[in-house]
N, C-alpha and C positions, 0 to 999 in steps of 0.2 A: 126490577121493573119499576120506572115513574108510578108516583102516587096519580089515584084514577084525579083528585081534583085537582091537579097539577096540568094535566090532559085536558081537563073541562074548559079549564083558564086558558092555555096557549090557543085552546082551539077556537074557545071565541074570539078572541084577540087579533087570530087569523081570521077569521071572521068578518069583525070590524076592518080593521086595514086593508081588505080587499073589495070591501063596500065601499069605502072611502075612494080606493085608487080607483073604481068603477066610473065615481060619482064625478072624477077629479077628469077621469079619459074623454068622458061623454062631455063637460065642458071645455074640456081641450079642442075638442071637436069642434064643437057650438061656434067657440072661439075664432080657432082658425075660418069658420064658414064666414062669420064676420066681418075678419081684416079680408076676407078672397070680396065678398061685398062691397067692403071701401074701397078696395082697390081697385075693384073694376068701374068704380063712381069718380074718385080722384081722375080714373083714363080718361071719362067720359069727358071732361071739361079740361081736363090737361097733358094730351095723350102720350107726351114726349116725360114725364114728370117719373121722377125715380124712387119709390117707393120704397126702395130698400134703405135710401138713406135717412129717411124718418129715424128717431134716436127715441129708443122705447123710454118712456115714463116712469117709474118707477113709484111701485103702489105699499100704500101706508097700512099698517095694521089699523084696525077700527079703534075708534077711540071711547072711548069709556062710555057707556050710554048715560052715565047718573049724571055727567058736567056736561055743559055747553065745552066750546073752545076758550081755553084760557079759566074759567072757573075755578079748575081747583087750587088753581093757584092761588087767586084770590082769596077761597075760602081759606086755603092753608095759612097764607099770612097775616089774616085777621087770627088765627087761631094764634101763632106765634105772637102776634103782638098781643094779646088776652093772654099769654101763659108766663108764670116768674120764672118759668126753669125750660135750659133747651132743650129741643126736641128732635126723635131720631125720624126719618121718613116715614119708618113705619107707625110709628106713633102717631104722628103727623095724618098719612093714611087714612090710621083709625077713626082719628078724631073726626075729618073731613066728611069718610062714610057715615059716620055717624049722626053729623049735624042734619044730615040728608035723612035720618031716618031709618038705615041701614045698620041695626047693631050688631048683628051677626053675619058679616060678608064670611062668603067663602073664602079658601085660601088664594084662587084664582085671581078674583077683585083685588081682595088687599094689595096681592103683591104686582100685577098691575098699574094699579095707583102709583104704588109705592118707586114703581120703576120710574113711571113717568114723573111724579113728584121730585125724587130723587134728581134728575135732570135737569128738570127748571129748578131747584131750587139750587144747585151748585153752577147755574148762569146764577141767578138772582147774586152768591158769594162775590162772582168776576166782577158783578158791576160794584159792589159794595153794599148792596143792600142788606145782605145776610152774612153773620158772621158763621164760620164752620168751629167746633170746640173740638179740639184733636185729641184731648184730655178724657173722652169717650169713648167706648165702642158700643155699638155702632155711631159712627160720628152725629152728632148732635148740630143744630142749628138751631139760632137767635137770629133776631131783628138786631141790625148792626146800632140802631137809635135808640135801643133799648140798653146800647151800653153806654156806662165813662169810657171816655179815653183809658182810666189808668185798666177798666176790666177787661179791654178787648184781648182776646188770645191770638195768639201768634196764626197767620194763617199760611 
């Protein structure tokens, strides 16, 4: 026989995920009420007009509430050029939340950040700007002007 808190845990779990799918069906709903709306407003002024061939949008996960757009990046690479030794994303992350006043993010933020950090910051390598140290793990990153020619590593 399953342990009873074993039962307790799946069952809310069950729980939750079927509140969720509730919550997700009832906006499905909404939704669809919606595009049946537009669609009968697009008729109204252009009744011949083919709706089906509208080419859906594709929607972006929310972006971090503590930056504006573009921010952290900024904030990151002022940190990079203020630091003598490279740095990994997450470190990076850290420091960024931190400057903001955040010493304690959850594990959710941090690695958030870090994902999105991680991203711009291996454009920022493409263009030149940052150098990647492959001589790390997790791979580390500097200000490519922050080096000599003779220290740049191999990228």
């Amino acid at each position: 026989m399953a342990e009873s808190h074993v039962i307790t845990a799946l069952v809310a779990k069950y729980s939750e995920l079927s509140g969720r799918l509730k919550a997700c069906e009832h906006e499905s709903k909404s939704l669809k009420e919606a595009l049946s709306y537009l669609n009968h407003t697009i008729r109204l002024f252009q009744p011949e007009y083919d709706v089906d061939g509208i080419t859906t949008r594709r929607t972006y996960r929310r972006r971090n509430p503590n930056f504006n757009k573009g921010n952290h990046i900024r904030v990151a690479m002022n940190m990079m050029r203020e630091s003598k030794e490279p740095l990994s994303a997450r470190e990076i992350a850290r420091l960024t939340l931190e400057s903001h006043g955040i010493s304690k993010p959850d594990t959710k933020t941090l690695e958030d950040l870090r994902r999105g950090l991680n991203s711009s910051l291996m454009q920022r390598v493409k263009k030149g700007t940052l150098v990647v140290h492959k001589d790390f793990y997790p791979k580390r990153f500097s200000v490519a002007s922050n080096l000599s020619i003779a220290e740049k590593p191999d990228v």
